[in-house]
N, C-alpha and C positions, 0 to 999 in steps of 0.2 A: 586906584587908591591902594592902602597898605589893607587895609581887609582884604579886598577880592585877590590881591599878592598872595596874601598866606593862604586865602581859601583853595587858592592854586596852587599852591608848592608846599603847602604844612608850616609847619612849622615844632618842634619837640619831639611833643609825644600827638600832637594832631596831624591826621595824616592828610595828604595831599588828596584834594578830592578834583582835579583837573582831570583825570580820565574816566570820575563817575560822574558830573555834571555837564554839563554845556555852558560855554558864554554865556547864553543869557542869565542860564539859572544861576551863576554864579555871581551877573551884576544883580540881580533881584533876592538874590540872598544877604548880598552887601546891603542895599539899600535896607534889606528887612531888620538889617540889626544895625546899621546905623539908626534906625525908626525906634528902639528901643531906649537908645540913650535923650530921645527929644523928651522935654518938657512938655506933657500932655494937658496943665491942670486948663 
């Protein structure tokens, strides 16, 4: 998806985190902040 995209290549002034993370951590980081935007009530 376009999160784990940018979390991998940057994007501005956020920097590209593809050679401090690994795949995984980088799909479970997407997920973590897709999970923020959910309707919790």
């Amino acid at each position: 998806g376009a999160i784990y995209w940018k979390l991998s290549t940057g994007r501005g002034v956020m920097p590209a985190f593809q050679d401090l993370l690994s795949k995984t951590e980088r799909w479970q980081l997407t997920a973590y902040i897709r999970s923020l935007g959910e309707n919790n009530d």
